[in-house]
C-alpha positions as CSV (number, residue, x, y, z in Angstrom):
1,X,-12.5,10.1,14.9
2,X,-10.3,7.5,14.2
3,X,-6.5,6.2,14.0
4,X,-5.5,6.7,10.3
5,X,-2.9,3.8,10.8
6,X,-4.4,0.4,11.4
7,X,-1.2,-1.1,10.9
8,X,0.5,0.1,14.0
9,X,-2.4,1.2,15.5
10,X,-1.4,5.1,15.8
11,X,-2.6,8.2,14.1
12,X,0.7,8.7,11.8
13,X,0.3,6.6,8.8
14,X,3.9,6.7,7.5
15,X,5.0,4.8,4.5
16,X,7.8,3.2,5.4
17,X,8.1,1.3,1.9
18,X,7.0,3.6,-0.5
19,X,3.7,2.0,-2.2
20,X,1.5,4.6,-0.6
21,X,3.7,7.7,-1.4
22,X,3.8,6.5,-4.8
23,X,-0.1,6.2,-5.6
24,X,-1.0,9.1,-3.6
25,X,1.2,11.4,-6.0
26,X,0.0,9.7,-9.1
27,X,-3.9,11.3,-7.8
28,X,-2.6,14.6,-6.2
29,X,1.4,15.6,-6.0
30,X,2.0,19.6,-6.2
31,X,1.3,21.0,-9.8
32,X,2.9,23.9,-11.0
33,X,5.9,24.2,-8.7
34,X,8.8,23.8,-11.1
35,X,9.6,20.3,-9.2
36,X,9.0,16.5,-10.0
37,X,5.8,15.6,-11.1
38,X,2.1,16.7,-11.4
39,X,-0.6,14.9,-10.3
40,X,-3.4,14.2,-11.9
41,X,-5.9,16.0,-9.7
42,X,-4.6,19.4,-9.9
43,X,-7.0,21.0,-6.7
44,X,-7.1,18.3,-4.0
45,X,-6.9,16.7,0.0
46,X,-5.0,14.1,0.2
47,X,-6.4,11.7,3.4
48,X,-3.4,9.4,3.7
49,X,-4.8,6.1,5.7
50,X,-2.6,3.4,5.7
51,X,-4.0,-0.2,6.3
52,X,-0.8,-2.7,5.6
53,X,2.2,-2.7,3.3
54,X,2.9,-3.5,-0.1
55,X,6.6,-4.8,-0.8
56,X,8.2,-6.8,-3.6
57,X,8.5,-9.7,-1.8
58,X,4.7,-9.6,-0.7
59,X,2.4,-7.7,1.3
60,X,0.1,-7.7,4.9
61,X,-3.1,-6.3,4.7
62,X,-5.6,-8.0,7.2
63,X,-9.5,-7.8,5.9
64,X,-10.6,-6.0,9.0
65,X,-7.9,-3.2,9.1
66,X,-9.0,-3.0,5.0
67,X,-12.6,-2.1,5.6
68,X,-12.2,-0.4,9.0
69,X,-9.7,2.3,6.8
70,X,-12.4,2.1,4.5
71,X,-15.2,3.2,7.0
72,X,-12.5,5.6,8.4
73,X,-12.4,7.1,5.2
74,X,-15.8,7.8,4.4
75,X,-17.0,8.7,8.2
76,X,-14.3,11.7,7.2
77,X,-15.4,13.2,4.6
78,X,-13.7,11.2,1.9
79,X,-15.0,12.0,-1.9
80,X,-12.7,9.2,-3.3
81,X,-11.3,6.0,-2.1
82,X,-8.8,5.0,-3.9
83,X,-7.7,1.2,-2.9
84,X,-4.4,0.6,-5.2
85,X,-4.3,-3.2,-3.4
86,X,-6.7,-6.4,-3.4
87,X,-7.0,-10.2,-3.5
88,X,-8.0,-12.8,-6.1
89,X,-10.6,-14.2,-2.9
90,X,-13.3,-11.7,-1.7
91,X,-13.7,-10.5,1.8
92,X,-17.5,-9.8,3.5
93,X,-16.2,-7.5,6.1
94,X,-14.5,-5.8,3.0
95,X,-17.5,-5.8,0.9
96,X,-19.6,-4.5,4.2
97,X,-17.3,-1.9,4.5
98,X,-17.5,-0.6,0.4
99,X,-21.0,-1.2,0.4
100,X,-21.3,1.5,3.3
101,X,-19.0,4.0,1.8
102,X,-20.8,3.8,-1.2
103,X,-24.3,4.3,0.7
104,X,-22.3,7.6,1.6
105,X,-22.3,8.7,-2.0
106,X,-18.1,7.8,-2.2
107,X,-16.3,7.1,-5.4
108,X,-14.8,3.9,-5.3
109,X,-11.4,2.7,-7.4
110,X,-9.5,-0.2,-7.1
111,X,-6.5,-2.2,-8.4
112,X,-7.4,-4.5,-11.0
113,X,-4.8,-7.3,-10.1
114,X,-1.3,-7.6,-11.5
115,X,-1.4,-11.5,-12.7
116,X,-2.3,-11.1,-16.4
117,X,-5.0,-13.0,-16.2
118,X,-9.0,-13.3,-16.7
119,X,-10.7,-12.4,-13.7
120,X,-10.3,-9.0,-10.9
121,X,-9.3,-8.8,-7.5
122,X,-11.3,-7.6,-5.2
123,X,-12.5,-4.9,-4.1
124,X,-11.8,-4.3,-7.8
125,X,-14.7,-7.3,-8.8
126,X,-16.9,-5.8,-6.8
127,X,-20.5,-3.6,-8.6
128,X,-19.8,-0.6,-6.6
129,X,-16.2,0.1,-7.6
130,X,-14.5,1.4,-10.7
131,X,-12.7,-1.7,-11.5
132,X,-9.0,-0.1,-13.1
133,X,-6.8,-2.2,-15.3
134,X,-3.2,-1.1,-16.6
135,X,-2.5,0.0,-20.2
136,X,1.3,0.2,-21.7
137,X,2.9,2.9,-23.6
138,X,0.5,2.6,-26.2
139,X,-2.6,2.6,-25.0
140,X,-2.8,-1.3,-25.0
141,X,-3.1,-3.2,-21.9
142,X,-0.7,-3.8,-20.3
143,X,0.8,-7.8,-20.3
144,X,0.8,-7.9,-16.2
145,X,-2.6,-6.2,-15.8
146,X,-6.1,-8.7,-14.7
147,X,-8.8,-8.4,-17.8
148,X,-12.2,-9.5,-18.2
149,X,-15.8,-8.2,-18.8
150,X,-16.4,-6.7,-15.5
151,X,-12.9,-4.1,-15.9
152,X,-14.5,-1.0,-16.3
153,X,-11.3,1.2,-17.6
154,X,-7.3,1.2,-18.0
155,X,-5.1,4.1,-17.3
156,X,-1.3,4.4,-17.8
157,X,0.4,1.8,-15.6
158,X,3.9,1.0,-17.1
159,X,6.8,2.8,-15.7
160,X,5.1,5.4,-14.1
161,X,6.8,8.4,-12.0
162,X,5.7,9.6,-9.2
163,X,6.7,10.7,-5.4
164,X,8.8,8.9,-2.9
165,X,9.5,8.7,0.2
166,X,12.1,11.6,1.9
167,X,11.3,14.0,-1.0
168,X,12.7,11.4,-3.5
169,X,10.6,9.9,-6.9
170,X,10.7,6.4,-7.9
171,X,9.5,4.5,-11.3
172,X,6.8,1.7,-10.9
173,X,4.4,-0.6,-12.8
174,X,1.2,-1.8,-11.7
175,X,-2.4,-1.9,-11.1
176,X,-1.4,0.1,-7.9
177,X,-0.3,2.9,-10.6
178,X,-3.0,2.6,-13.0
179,X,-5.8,2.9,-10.2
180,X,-4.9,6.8,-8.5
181,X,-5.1,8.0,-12.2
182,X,-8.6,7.3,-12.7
183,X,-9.3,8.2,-8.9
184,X,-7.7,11.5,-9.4
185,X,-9.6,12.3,-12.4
């Protein structure tokens, strides 16, 4: 069906710098098992497909690994795409490949953009997808998260906890953090 890792072209889409680890437990850890965290979506699959890496010092995500992971996703059964990454420029391929997961009747949520500023990234920009900003510990917006008329919601995106690599939790703030919150829900 597919390789689930169009980063090193192989079907084992390991996180290997913890981005990925850390939205997918914000959407769907473990509940109730005396350990960690709860996700938001208590009853869930998790279909981990890993297109680049996110680090502090920058990221890789090439367009056409983006939307093929995309496709992937929705050929396989995928309810929810949850897309905690993006660009300030957009991407055709990209918008092809929401535009065809949306045809499919998939929920599509993506990361806002993380320079405080008026306007989304995209996929975030884009009319299909649930456009998801970050908000502080008091409800506000956050001062890193992207704004403007077309943000269609924040959720909690300051210092949030969540899963890490090797059984371990970590503390980050982003877009990235805000976005599985509203795709678990």
């Amino acid at each position: 069906p597919g390789l689930g890792d169009y980063l090193e072209r192989d079907n084992d889409p390991l996180d290997d710098v913890g981005h990925g680890t850390h939205v997918a437990g914000i959407a769907g850890a473990v509940t109730d098992n005396r350990r960690g965290i709860a996700g938001v979506a208590w009853y869930c699959k998790l279909m981990p497909v890993r297109a680049g890496y996110n680090t502090a010092l920058g990221g890789y995500l090439e367009d056409d690994d983006a939307a093929t992971a995309i496709v992937y996703a929705a050929d396989n059964g995928a309810q929810v795409i949850n897309m905690s990454w993006g660009a300030p420029t957009p991407s055709p391929i990209i918008h092809e490949a929401v535009k065809y997961a949306y045809s499919l009747g998939c929920v599509l949520v993506a990361a806002a953009g993380n320079d405080g500023v008026e306007g989304l990234y995209y996929p975030a920009a884009y009319d299909e997808v649930i456009a998801v900003g970050a908000s502080d510990f008091y409800d506000a917006p956050a001062s890193f998260s992207n704004y403007g008329w077309d943000l269609d919601v924040i959720a909690p995106g300051v210092e949030v906890e969540s899963t890490w690599p090797d059984s371990g939790y970590n503390t980050l703030s982003g877009t990235s953090m805000a976005t599985p919150h509203v795709a678990g829900l």
